[in-house]
GUVOMAR-702202 format. One record per atom (N, C-alpha, C, O): residue number from 1; atom name; x, y, z. Coordinates in steps of 0.05 Angstrom, whole numbers, plus 5000, padded with zeros to 4 digits. Layout:
<kelums>
nr:atom:px:py:pz
NUM:CA:X:Y:Z
...
</kelums>
This chain:
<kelums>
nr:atom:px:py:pz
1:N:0569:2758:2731
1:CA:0581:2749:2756
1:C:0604:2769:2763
1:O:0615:2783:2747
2:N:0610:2767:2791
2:CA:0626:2793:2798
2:C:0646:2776:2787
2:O:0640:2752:2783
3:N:0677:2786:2781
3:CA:0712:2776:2783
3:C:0715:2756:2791
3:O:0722:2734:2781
4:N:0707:2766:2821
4:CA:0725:2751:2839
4:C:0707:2718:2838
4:O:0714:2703:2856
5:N:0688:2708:2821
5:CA:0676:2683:2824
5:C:0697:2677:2796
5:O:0696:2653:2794
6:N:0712:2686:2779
6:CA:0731:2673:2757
6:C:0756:2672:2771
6:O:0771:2653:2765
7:N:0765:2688:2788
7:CA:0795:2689:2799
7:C:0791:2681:2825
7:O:0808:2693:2837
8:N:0778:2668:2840
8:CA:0780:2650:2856
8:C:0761:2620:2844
8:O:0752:2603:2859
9:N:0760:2619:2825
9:CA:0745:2590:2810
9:C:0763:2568:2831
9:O:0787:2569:2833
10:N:0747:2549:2844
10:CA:0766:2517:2848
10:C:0760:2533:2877
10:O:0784:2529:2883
11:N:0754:2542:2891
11:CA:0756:2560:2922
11:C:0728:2556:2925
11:O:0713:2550:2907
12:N:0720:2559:2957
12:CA:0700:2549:2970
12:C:0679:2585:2960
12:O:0655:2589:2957
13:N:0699:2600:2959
13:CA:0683:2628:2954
13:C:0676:2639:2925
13:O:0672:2662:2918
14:N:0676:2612:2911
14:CA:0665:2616:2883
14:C:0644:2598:2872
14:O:0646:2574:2877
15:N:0622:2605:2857
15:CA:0606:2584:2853
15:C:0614:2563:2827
15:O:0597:2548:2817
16:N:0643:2567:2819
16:CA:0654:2554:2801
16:C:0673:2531:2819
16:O:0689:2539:2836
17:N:0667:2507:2813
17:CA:0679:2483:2836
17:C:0707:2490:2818
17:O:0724:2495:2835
18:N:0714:2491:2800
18:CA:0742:2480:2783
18:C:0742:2505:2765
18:O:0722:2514:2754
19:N:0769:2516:2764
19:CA:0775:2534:2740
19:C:0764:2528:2718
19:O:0747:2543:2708
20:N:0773:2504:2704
20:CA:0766:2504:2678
20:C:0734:2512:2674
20:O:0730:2522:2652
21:N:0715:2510:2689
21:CA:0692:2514:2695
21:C:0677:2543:2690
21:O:0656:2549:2679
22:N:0697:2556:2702
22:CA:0702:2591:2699
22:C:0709:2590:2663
22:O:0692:2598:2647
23:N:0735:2579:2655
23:CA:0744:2590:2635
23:C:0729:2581:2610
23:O:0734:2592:2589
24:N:0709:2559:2612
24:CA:0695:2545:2595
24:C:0667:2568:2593
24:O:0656:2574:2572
25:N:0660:2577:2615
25:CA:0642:2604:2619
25:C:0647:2626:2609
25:O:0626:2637:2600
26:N:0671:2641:2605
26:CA:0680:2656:2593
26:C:0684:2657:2557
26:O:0677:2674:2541
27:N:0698:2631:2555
27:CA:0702:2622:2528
27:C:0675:2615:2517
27:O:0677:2602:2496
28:N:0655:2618:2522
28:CA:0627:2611:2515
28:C:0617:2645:2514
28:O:0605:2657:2497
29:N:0626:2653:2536
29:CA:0606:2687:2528
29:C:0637:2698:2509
29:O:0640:2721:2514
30:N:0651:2691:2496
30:CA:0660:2715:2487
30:C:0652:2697:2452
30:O:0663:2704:2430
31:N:0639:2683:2454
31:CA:0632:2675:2430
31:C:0611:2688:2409
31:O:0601:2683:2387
32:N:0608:2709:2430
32:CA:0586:2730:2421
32:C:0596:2740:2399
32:O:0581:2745:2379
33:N:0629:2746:2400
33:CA:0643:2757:2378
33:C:0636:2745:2349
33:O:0624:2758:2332
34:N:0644:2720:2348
34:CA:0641:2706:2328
34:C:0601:2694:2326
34:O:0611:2676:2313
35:N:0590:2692:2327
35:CA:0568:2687:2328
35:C:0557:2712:2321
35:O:0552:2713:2297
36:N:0550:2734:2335
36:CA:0535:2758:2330
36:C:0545:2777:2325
36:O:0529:2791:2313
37:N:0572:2790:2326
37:CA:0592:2801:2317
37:C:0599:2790:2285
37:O:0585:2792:2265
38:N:0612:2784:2286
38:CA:0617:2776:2256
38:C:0596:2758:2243
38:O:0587:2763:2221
39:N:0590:2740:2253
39:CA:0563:2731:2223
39:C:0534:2753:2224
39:O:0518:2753:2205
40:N:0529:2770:2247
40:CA:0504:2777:2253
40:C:0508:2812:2238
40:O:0496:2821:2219
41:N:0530:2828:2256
41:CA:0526:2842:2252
41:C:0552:2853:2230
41:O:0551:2875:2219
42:N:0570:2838:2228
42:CA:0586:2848:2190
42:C:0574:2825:2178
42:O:0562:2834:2159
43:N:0570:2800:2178
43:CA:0565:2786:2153
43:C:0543:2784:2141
43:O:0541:2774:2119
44:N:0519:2795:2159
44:CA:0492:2793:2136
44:C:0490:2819:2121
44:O:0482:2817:2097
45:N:0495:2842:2129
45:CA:0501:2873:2119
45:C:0520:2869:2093
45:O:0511:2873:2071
46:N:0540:2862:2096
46:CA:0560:2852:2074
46:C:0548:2832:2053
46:O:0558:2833:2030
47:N:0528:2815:2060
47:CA:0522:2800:2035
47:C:0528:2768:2040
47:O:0524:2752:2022
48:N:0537:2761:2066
48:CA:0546:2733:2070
48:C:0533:2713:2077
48:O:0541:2690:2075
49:N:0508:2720:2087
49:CA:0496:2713:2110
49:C:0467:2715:2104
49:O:0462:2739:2104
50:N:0441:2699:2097
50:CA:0415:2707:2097
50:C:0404:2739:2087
50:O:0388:2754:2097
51:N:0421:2742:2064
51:CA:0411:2758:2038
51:C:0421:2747:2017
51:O:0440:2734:2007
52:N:0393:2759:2011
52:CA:0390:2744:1985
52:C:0392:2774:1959
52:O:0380:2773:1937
53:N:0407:2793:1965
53:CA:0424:2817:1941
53:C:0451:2805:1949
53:O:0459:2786:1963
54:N:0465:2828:1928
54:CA:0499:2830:1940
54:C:0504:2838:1966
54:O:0521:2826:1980
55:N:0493:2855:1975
55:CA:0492:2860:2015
55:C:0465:2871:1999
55:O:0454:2875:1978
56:N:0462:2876:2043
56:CA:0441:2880:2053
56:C:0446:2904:2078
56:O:0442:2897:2101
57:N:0451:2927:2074
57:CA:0458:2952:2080
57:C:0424:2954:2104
57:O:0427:2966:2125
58:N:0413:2949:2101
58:CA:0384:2952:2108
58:C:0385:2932:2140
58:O:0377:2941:2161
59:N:0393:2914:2138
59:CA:0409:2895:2166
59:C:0426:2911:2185
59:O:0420:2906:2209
60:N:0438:2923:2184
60:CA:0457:2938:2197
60:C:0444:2933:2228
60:O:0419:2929:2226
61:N:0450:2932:2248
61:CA:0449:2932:2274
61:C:0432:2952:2283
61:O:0410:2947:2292
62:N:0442:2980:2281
62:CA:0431:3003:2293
62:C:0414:3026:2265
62:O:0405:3049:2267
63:N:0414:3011:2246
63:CA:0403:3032:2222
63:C:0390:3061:2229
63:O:0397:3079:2214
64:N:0375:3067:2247
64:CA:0362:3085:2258
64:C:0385:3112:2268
64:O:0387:3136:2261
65:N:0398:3094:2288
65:CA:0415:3111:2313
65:C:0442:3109:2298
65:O:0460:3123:2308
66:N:0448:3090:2268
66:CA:0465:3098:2263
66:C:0497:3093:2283
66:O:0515:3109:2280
67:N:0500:3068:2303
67:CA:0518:3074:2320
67:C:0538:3047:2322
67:O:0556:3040:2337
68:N:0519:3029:2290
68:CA:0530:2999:2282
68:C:0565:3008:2292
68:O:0575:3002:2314
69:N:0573:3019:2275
69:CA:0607:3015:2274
69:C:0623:3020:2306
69:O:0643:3008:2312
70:N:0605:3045:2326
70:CA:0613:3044:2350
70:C:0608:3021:2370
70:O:0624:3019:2388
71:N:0582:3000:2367
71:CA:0572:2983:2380
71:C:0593:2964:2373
71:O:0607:2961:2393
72:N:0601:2949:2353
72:CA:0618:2928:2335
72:C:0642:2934:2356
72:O:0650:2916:2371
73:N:0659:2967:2358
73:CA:0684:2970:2365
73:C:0685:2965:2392
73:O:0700:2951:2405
74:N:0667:2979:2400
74:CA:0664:2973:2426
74:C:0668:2935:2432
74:O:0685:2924:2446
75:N:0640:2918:2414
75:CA:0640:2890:2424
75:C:0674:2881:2421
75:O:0684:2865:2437
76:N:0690:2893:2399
76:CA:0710:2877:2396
76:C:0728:2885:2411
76:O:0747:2868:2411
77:N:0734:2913:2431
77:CA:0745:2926:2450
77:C:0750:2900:2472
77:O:0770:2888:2478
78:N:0713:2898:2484
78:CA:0704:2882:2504
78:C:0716:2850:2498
78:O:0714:2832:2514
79:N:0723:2850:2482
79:CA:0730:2813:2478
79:C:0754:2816:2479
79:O:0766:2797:2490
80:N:0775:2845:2466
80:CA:0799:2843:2476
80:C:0809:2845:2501
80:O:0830:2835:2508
81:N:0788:2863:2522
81:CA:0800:2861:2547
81:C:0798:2839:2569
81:O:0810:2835:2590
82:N:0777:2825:2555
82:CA:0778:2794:2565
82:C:0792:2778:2564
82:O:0799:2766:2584
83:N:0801:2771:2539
83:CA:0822:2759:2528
83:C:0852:2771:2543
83:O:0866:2755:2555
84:N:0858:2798:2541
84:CA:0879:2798:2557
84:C:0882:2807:2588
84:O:0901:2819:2599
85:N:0855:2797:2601
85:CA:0849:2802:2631
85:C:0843:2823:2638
85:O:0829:2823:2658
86:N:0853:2855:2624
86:CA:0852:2879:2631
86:C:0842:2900:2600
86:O:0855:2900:2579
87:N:0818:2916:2604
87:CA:0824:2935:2587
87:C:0849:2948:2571
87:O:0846:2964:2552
88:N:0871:2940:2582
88:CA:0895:2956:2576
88:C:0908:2937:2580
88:O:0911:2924:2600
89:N:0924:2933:2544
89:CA:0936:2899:2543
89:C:0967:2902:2558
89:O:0978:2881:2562
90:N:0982:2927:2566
90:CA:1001:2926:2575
90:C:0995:2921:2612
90:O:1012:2924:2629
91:N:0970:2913:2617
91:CA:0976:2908:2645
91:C:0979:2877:2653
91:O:0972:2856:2643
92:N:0991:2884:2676
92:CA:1000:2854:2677
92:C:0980:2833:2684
92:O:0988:2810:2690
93:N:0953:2839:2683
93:CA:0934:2821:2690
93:C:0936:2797:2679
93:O:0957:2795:2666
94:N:0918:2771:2677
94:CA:0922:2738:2674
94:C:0904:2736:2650
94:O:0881:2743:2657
95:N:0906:2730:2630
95:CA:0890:2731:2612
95:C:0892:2709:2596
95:O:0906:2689:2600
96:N:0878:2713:2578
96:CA:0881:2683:2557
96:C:0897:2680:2539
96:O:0898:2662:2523
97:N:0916:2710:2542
97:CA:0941:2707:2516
97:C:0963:2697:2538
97:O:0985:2689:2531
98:N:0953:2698:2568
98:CA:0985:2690:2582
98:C:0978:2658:2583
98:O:0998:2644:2582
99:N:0946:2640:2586
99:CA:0949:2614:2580
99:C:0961:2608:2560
99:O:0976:2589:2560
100:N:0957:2623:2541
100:CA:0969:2610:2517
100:C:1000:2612:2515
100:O:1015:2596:2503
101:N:1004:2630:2525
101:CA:1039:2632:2535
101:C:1047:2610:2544
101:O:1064:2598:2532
102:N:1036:2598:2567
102:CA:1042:2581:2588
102:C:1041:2559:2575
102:O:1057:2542:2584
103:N:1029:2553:2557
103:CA:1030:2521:2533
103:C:1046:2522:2514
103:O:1048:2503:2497
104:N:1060:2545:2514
104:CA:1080:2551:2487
104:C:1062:2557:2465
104:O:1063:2537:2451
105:N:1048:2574:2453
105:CA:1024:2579:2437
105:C:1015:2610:2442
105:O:0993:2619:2449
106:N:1042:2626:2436
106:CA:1036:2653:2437
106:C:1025:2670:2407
106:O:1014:2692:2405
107:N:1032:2648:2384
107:CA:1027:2655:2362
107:C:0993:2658:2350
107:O:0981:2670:2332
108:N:0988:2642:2368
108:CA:0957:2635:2369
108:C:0954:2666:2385
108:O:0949:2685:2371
109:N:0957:2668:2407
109:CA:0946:2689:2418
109:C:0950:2714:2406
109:O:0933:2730:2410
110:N:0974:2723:2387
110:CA:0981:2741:2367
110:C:0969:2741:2344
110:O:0973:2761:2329
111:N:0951:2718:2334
111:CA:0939:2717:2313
111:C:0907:2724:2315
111:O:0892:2728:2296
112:N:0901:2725:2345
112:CA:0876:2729:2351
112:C:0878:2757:2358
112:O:0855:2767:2359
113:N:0893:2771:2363
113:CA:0900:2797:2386
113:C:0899:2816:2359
113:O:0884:2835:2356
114:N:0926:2802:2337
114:CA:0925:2822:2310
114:C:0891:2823:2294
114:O:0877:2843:2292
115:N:0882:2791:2285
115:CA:0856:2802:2273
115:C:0834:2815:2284
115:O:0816:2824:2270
116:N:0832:2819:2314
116:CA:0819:2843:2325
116:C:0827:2866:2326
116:O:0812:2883:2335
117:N:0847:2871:2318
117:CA:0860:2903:2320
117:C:0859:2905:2305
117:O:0848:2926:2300
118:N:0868:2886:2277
118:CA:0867:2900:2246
118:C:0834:2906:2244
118:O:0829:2928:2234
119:N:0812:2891:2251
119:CA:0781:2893:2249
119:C:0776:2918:2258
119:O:0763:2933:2244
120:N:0787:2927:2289
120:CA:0776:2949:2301
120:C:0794:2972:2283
120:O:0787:2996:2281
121:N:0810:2966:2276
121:CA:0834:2990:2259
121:C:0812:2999:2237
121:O:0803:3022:2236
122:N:0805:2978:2218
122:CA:0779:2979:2191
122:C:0762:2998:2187
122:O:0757:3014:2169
123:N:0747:2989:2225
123:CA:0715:3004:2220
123:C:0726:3030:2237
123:O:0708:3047:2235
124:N:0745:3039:2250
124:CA:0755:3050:2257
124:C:0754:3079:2235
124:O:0746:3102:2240
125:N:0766:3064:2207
125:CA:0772:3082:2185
125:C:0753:3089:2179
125:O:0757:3108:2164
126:N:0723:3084:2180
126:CA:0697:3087:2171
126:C:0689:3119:2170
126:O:0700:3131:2188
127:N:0680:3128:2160
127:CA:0675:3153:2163
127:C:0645:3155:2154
127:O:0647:3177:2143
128:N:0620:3148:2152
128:CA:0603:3144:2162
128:C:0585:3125:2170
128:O:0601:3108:2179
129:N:0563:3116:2172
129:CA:0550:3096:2188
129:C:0552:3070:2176
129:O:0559:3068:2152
130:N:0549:3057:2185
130:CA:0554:3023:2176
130:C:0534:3014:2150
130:O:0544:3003:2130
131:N:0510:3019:2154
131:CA:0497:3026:2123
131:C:0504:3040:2099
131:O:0500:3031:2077
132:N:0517:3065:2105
132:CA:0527:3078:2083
132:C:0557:3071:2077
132:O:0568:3081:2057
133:N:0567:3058:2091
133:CA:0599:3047:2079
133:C:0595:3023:2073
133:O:0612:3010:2061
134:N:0569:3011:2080
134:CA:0566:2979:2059
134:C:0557:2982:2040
134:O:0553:2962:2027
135:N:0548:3012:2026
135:CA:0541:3016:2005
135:C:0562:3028:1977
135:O:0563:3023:1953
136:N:0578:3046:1999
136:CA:0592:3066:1986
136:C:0628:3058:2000
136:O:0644:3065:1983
137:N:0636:3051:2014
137:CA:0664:3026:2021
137:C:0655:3004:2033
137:O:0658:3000:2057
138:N:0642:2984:2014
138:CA:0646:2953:2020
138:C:0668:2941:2022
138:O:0664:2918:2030
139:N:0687:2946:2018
139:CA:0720:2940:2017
139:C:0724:2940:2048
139:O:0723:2924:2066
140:N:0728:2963:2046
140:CA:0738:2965:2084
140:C:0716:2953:2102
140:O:0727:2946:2122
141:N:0696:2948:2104
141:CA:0677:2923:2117
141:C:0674:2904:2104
141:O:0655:2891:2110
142:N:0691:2894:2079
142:CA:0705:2860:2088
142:C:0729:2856:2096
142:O:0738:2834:2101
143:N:0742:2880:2098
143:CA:0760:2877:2110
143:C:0768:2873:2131
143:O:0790:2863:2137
144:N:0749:2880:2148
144:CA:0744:2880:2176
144:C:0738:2857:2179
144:O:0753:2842:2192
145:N:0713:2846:2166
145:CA:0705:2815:2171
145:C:0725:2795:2164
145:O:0727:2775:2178
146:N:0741:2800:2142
146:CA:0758:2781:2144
146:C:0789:2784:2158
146:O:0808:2771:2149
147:N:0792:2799:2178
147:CA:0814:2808:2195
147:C:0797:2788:2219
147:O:0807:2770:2232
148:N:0771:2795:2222
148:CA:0760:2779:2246
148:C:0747:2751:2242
148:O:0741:2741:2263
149:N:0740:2737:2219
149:CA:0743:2721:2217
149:C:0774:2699:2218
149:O:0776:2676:2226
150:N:0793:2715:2209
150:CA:0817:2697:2215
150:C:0820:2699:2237
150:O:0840:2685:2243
151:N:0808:2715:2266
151:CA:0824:2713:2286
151:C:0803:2698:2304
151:O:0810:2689:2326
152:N:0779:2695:2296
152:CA:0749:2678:2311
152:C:0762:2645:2297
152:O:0762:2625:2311
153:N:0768:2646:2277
153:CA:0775:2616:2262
153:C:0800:2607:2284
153:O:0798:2583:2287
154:N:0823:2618:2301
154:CA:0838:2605:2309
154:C:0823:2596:2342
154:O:0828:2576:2356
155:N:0808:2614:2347
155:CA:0802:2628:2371
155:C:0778:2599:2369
155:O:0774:2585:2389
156:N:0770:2595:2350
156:CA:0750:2560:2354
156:C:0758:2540:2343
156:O:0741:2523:2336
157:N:0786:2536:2339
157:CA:0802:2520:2334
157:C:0831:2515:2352
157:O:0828:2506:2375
158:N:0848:2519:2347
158:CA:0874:2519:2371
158:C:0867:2535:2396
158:O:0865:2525:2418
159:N:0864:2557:2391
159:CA:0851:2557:2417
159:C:0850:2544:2440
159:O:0866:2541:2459
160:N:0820:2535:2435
160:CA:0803:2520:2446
160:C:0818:2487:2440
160:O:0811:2478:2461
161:N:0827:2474:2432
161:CA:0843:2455:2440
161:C:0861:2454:2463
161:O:0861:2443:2485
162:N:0887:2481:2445
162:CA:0913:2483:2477
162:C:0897:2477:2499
162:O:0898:2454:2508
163:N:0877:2499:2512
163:CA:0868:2499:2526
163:C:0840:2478:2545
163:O:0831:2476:2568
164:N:0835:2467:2521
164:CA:0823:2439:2525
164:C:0800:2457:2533
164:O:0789:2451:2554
165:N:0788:2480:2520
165:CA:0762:2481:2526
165:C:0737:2476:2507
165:O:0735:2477:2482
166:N:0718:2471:2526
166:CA:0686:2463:2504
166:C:0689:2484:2495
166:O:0700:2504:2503
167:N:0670:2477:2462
167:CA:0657:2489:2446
167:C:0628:2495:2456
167:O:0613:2477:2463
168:N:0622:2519:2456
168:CA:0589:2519:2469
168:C:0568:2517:2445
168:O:0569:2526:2422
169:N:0545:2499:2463
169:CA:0525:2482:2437
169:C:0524:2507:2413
169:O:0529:2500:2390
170:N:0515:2538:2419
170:CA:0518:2543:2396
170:C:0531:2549:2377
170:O:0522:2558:2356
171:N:0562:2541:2383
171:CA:0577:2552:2368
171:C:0588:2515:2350
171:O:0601:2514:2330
172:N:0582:2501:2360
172:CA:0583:2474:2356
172:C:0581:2467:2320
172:O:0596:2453:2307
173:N:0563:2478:2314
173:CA:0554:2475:2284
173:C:0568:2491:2268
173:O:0567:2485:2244
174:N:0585:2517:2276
174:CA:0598:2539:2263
174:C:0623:2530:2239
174:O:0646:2528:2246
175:N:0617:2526:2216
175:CA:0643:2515:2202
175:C:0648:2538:2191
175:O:0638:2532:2169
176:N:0655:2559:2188
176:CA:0663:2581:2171
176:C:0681:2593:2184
176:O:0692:2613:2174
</kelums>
């Protein structure tokens, strides 16, 4: 959907009747993070997740092209600039760390903002493909997973309360 149907949500020129409507839409696609991002593409590679070795290096996302750790940075890039309205967290755009401002619950938004930066900081350090550092630094890709797991755990918990938004059906069953 273009912008302007989230930032005019509740307006006759949006197909969203009510904001929360928009932000319940949004908070549902960035669930991709935690859902396919971290359980799909660090937690079955790592060993967490539907393998049955210690990992499973052979899972990796892009094994071929080799481009797992740029695709991951990228997804967790894309969920940060949603979260703070703009690619570039110093602009003053409206984002979901300024709702959370607005309820008094900035610590939440700092706890989700840090475990994606410490995650993207991780694979960042990688120095080659996402298969061969789950083989040869498994450390620094749980590290990552668990920088982004603590910040998906608040992000489907307080979160999503302050803000009084649904859980989307698939993420409904997620206890980890």
């Amino acid at each position: 959907l273009p912008i302007y149907q989230f930032t005019q949500a509740g307006t006759d020129s949006s197909v969203y009747k009510y904001s929360i409507d928009a932000l319940n839409d949004l908070y549902a696609a960035l669930f991709y993070v935690d859902l396919s991002v971290k359980d799909d593409k660090l937690g079955v590679p790592i060993g967490l997740f539907t393998c049955e070795e210690t990992t499973c290096p052979d899972e990796v996302e892009s094994q071929w092209a080799e481009y797992s750790v740029e695709n991951i940075i990228a997804n967790l890039q894309s969920f940060q600039a949603a979260f703070h309205g703009s690619p570039d967290p110093e602009d003053d755009a409206m984002g979901f760390d300024d709702l959370l401002a607005l309820q008094g619950a900035e610590s939440i938004a700092e706890t989700i903002k840090n475990g994606i930066d410490e995650a993207v900081q991780s694979l960042q350090s990688v120095n080659a493909s996402l298969k061969n550092a789950v083989e040869s630094d498994l450390s620094t890709i749980q590290d990552a997973y668990a920088s982004l797991k603590a910040a998906m755990e608040q992000f489907k918990t307080e979160f999503a309360d302050i803000l009084e938004l649904e859980i989307p059906q698939e993420g409904a069953g997620d206890n980890d």
